[in-house]
C-alpha positions in Angstrom: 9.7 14.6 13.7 12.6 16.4 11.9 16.1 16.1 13.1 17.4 18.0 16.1 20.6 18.9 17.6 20.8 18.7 21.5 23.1 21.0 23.5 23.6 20.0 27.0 23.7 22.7 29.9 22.9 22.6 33.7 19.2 22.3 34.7 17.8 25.2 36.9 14.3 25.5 36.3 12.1 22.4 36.3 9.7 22.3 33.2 9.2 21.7 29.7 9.0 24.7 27.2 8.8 25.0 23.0 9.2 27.7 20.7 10.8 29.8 18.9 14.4 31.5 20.2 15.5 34.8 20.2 18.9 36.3 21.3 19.6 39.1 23.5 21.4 42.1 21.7 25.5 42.5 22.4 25.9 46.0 23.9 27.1 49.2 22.2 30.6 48.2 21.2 33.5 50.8 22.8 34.7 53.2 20.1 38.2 54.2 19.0 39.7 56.7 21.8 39.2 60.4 21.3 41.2 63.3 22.2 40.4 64.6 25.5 40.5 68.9 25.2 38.7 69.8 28.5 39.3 67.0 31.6 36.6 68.9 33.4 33.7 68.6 31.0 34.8 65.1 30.3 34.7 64.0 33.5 31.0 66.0 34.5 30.5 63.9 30.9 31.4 60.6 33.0 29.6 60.9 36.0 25.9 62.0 34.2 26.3 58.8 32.7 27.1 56.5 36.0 24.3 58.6 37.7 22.0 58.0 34.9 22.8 54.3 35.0 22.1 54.4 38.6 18.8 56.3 38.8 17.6 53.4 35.9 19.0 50.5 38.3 17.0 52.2 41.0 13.7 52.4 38.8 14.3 49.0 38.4 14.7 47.9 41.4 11.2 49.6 42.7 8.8 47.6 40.3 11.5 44.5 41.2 10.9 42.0 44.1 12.7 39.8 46.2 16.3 38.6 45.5 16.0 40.6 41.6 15.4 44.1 43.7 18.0 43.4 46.2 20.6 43.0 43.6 20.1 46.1 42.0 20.3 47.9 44.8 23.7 46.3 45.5 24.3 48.0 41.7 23.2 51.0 42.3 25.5 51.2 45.4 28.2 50.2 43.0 27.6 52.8 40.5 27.5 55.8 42.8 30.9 54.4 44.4 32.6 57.6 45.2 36.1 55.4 44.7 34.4 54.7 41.4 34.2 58.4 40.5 37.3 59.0 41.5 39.0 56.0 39.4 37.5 57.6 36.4 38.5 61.1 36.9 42.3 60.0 37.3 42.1 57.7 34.4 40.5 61.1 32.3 43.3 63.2 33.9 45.4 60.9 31.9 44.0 61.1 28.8 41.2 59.0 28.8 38.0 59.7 26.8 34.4 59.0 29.2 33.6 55.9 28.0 37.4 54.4 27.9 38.1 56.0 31.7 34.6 54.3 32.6 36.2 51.1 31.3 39.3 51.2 32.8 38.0 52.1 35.8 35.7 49.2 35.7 38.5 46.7 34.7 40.2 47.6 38.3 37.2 46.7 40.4 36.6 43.8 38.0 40.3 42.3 38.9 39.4 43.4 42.5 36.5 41.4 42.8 37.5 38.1 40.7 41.0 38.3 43.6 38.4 38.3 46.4 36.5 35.3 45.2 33.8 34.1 46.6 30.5 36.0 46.3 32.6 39.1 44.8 33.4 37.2 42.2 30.3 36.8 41.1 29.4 40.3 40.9 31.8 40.7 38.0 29.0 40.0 36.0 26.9 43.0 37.6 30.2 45.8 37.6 30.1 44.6 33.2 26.2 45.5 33.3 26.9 48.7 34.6 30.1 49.2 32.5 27.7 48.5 29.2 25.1 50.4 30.5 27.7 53.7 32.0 29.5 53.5 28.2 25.9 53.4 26.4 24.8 56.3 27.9 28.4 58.2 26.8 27.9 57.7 23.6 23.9 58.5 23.3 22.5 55.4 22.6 20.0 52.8 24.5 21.4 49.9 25.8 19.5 46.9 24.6 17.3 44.8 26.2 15.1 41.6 26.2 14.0 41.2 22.5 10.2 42.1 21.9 9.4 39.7 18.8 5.4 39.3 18.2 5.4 35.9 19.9 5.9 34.0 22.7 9.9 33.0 22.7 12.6 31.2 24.2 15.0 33.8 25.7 18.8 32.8 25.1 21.8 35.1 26.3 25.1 35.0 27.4 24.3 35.5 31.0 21.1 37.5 31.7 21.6 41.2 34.0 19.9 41.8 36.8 18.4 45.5 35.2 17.1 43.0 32.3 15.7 40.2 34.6 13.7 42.8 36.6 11.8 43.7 33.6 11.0 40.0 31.7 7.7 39.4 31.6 6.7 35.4 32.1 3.5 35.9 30.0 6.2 36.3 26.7 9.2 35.0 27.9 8.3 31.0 28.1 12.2 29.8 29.0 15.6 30.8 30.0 18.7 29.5 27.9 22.3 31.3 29.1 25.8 30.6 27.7 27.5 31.7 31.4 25.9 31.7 34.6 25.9 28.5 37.4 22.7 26.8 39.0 22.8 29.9 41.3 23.1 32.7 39.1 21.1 35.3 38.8 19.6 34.1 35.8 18.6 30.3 38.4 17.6 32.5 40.8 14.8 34.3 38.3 14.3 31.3 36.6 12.9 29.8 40.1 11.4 32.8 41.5 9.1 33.2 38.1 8.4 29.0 37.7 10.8 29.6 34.4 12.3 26.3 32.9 15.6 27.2 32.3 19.1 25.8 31.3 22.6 27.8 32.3 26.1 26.8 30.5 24.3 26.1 28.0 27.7 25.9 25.3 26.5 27.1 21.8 23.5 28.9 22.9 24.2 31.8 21.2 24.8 30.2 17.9 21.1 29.5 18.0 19.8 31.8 15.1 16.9 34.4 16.0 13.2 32.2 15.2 14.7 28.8 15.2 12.4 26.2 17.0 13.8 25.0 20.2 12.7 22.9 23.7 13.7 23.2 26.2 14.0 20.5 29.5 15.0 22.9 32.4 15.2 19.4 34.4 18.0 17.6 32.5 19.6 20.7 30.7 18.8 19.5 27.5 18.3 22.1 24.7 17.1 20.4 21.3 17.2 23.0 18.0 15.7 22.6 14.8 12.5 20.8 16.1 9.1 20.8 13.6 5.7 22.1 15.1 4.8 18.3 16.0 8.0 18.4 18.8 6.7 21.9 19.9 3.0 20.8 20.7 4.1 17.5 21.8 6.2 19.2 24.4 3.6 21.8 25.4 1.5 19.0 25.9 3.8 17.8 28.5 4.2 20.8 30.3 0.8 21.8 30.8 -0.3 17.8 32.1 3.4 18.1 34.4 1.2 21.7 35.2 -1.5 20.1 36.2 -0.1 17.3 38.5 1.5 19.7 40.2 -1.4 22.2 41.1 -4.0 19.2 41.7 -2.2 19.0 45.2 -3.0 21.4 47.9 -2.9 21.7 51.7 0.1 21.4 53.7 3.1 19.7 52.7 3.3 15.9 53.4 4.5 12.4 51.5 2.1 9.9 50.3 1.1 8.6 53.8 0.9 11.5 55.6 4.7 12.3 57.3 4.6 15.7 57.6 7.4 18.2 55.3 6.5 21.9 56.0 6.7 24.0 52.7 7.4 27.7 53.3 8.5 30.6 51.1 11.5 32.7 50.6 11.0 36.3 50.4 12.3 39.8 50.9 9.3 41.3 51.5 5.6 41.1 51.8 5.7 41.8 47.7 7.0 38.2 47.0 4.3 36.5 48.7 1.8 35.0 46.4 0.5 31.1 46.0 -0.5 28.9 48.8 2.4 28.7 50.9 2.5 27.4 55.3 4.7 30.5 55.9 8.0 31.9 55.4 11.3 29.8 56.4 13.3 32.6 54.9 12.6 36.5 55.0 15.5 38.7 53.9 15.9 41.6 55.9 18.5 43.2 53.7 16.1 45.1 51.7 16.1 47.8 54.7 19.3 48.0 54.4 20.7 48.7 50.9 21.5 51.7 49.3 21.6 54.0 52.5 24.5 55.8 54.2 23.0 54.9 57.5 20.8 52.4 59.1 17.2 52.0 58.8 15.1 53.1 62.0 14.3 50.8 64.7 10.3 52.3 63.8 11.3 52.1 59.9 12.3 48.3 60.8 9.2 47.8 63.2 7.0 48.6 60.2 8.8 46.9 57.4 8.4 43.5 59.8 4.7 44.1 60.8 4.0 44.9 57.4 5.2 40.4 56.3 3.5 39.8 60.0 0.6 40.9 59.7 0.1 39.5 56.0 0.7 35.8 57.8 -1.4 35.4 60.9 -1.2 32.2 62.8 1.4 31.6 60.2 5.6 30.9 61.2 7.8 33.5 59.6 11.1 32.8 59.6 13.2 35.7 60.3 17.0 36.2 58.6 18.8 38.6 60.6 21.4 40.9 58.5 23.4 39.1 56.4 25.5 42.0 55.1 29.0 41.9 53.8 30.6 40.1 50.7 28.3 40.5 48.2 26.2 43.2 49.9 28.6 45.7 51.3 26.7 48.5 53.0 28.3 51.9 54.1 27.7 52.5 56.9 29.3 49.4 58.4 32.8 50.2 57.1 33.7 47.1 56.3 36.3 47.8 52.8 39.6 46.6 53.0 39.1 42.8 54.0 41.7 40.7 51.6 38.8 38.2 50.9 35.5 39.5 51.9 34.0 35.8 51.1 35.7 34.8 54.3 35.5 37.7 56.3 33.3 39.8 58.7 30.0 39.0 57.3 26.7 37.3 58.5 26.5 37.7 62.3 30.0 38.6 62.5 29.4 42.1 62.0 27.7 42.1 65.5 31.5 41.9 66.8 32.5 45.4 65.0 28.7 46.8 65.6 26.9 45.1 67.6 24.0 47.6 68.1 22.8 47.1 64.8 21.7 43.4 65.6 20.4 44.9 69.4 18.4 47.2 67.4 17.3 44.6 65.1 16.0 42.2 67.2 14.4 44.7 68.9 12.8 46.0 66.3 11.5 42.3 65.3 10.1 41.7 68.6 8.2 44.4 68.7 6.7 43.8 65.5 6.1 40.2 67.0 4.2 41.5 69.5 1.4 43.5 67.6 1.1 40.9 65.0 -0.2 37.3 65.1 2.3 35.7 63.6 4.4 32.9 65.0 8.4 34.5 64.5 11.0 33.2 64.8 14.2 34.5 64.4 18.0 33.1 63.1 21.5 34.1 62.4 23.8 33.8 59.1 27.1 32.2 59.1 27.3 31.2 62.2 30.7 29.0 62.6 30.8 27.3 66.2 28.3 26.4 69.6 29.8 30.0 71.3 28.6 32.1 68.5 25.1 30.0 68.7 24.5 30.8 72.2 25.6 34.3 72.2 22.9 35.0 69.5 20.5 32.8 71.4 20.9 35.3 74.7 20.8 38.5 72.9 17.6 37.4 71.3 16.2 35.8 74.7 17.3 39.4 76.0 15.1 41.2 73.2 12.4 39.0 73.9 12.0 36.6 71.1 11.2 33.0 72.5 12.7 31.8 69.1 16.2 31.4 68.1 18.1 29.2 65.7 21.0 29.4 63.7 21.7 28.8 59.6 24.0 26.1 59.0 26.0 27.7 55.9 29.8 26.6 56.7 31.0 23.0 57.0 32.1 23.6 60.6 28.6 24.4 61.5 27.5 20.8 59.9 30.2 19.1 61.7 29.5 20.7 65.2 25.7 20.2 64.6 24.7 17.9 67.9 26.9 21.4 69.8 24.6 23.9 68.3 21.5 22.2 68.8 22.2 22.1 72.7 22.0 25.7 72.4 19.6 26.8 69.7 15.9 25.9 68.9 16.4 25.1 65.2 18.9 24.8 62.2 18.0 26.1 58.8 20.4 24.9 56.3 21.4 27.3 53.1 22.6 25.1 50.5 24.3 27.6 48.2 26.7 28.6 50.7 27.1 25.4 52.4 27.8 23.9 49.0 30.4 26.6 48.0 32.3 26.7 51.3 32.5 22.4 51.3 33.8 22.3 47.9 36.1 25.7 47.8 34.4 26.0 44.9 33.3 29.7 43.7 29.5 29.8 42.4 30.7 31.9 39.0 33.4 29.7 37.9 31.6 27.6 35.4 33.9 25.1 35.4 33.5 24.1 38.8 29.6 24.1 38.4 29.4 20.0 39.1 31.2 20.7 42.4 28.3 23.2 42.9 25.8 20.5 42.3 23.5 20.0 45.8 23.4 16.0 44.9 26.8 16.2 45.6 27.2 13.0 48.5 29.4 15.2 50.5 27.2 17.9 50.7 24.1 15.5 51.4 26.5 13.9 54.1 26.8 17.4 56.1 22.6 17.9 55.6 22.3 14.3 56.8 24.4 15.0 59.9 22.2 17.9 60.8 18.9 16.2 60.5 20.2 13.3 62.7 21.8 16.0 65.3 18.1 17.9 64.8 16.4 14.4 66.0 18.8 13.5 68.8 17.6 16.8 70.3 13.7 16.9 69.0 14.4 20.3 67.2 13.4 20.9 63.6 16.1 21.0 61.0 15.1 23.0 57.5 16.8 23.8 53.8 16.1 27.5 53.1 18.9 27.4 50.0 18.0 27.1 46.2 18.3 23.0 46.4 14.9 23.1 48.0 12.8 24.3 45.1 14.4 20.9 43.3 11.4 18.4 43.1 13.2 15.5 42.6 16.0 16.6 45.7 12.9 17.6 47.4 12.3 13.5 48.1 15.8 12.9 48.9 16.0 16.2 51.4 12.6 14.2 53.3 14.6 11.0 53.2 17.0 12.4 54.7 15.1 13.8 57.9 14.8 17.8 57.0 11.6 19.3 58.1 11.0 22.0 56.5 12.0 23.1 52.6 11.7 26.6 51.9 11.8 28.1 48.1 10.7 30.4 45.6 6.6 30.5 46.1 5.9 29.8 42.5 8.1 26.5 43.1 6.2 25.1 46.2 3.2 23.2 44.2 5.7 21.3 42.0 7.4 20.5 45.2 3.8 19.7 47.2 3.2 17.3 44.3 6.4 15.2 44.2 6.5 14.6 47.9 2.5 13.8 47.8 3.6 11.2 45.3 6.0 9.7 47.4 6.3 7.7 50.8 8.7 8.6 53.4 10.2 4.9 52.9 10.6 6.1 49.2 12.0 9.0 50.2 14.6 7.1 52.9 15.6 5.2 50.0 16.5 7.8 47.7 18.4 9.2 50.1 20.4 6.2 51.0 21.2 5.9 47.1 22.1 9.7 47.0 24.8 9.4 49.4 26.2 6.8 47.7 26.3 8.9 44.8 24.5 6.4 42.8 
């Protein structure tokens, strides 16, 4: 075999892949300033192109599922920001050609967001997209995309956009390789929902010249270049017999001698549901509420919810309710003005400021319950303390739902387990938050990307504390966040005493296979060697 180099990134997408690499484009680059004659056509110039950025994001978003639509959406609210609009028009007031005023404009929400931390810190990355895109369409040209060579390639980029990622197509695309990005970036996030191997911080990736032959481990981060055809098919052969393994296993979840690990699915709507999967342990309700000046219906939310009943009878679907704010500010809520949104009314706090839209909600889901034959159950986001448990437990007792637990996403909910499990029927824990909130550690610094790490022994410490609170009270305890689709996590997670993992679909028969490989004394020892960080 020739020699290699090996770059070293983070891991997000188990698999093997080999081929050749190809590089995203760099957007149009911003032109000298021009002299601004007529503010008024300049400006009309401005806002055609941030509504015809929009109306694309939205195009995208329709043929997108799951997470990948949801985020556009969020851009598309973004671009039509009247505060936007007027930014630009005071910055072309000044002087300012369209594109530059676009910029400028841009560069203040960019400063707002990276101040707020937290999840509006990681939309920097979306407000450039729309920057590239808004200044592309100024000066009349198309805004590049995912590279179309005549082969099947490894796609490398500095971070990946959510208007690109909503397009790839698996069948050409065989990995993922980004400079930027975190193991829950939006380019992870894909990566997992499409069964992608994939690497993120990847330093040097872009150095990687067009049609160079490259593998790629998505499981150790390793990116070797320069590799002969003999390394390619060796590592092809890998993946497909790793394929294999992992779709030889069917059935239910469950370790080698039969203890029982429910694998569910993560969705957004009945679109993401594909594969052989026990339920849902996750379905975003979000979707509904995107993009819109006021709230969905109670019969628009009735249908949305029978429609992901009805697809799962007998089945147990998991039901998130709003988790709006942060990183999915909707309108209608008037919520602006918070100095760190990250750590403000979001989650089931915004029942304080309006609680009919969780009254309407719930109502909405029982109802759906009723005419469907699905088992539902229901739960809240970022809940903090026992108080906050039992008041959602009454209101949906009061809606009747006979369901109700709570999502363990901030430390003090870990550390107050045993408390919340006298009042609710289950925990389902979301590792991306959990993780980010433990470690005060925001998700797109990539710096602080080990700290983000969910074999982290402090992390695993707070999920341990849960599962042990979940079998004091006989209650189930499940991991709806991104470290659940890990295979190898997977074991230590059933070691630990979680009951349920919930993940991207396409990531449940790699999952099926590891734990049917495994006894649960295996897994108890993994997990005792996890906490101890060794």
């Amino acid at each position: 075999m020739a020699e290699s180099t090996i770059l070293h990134g983070i891991g997000v997408g188990a698999g093997l892949a080999a081929g050749p690499a190809y590089r995203t484009a760099p957007p149009p680059a911003l032109p000298p300033p021009v002299p601004v004659t007529d503010p008024e056509v300049e400006t009309a110039r401005a806002v055609a192109a941030l509504s015809a950025v929009a109306a694309d994001l939205n195009r995208r978003a329709e043929t997108g599922t799951g997470a990948v639509a949801e985020i556009l959406r969020a851009q598309v609210m973004m671009a039509e920001d009247p505060e936007l609009a007027a930014a630009v028009a005071a910055e072309i007031e000044a002087g300012a050609d369209a594109a530059h005023a676009i910029t400028a404009a841009l560069a203040i929400h960019r400063q707002a967001f990276e101040a707020a931390g937290g999840y509006l810190a990681e939309r920097v990355a979306d407000l450039d997209d729309i920057r590239d895109r808004a200044v592309a369409a100024c000066l009349g040209r198309p805004m590049p995309g995912i590279p179309s060579p005549d082969q099947p390639f490894v796609l490398v980029a500095r971070d990946l956009a959510p208007a690109d990622t909503a397009t790839l197509d698996p069948r050409h695309v065989l990995a993922l390789v980004t400079e930027e990005g975190g193991p829950t970036s939006h380019t992870a996030i894909l990566a997992r929902a499409l069964g992608l191997p994939a690497v993120v911080r990847c330093a040097g990736a872009l150095d990687i010249a067009d049609g160079t032959l490259v593998t790629v481990d998505g499981s150790t981060g390793d990116v070797a270049i320069g590799v002969d055809a003999d390394a390619v098919e060796a590592t092809r052969d890998a993946e497909a017999r790793r394929r294999h393994r992992a779709g030889s296993e069917h059935g239910p979840g469950r370790t080698k001698d039969g203890h029982p690990v429910a694998l569910y699915a993560n969705i957004g709507s009945v679109k993401d549901l594909h594969g052989e999967v026990e339920g849902v342990g996750l379905f975003r309700t979000e979707l509904l509420y995107l993009d819109r000046a006021d709230p969905p219906s109670k019969e628009e939310q009735i249908d949305a919810y029978a429609e992901v009943f009805t697809a799962l009878p007998g089945r147990k679907v998991i039901v998130r309710t709003l988790d709006a704010g942060a990183d999915k500010p909707l309108p209608f809520l008037h919520l602006s003005g918070e100095p760190n949104p990250a750590l403000g009314i979001r989650g089931l706090r915004v029942a304080w400021r309006r609680p009919e839209v969780l009254r309407t909600q719930l109502e909405a889901i029982a109802q759906a319950a009723r005419t469907t034959a699905a088992e539902v159950w229901v739960m809240a986001p970022m809940v903090a303390t026992a108080a906050e448990a039992a008041g959602f437990v009454a209101a949906c007792r009061e809606a009747g739902l006979p369901v109700a637990g709570a999502m363990v996403e901030i430390p003090a909910a870990a550390l107050r387990a045993s408390s919340l499990m006298s009042t609710v029927d289950f925990l389902s824990i979301g590792t991306n938050d959990l993780s980010q909130y433990t470690f005060a550690a925001d998700r797109q610094c990539g710096e602080l990307a080990e700290l983000l790490d969910p074999w982290q022994p402090a992390l695993l410490e707070l999920i341990a504390g849960c599962t042990a609170a979940g079998r004091a009270a006989g209650k189930p305890v499940g991991v709806c966040g991104e470290a659940a689709a890990d295979p190898q996590l997977a074991l230590v997670l059933a070691g630990l005493g979680v009951t349920s993992l919930s993940m991207a679909p396409r990531a449940v028969p790699e999952v099926r296979a590891a734990l049917a490989a495994h006894t649960l004394a295996d897994c108890q020892e993994l997990a005792r060697a996890a906490l101890l960080g060794t």
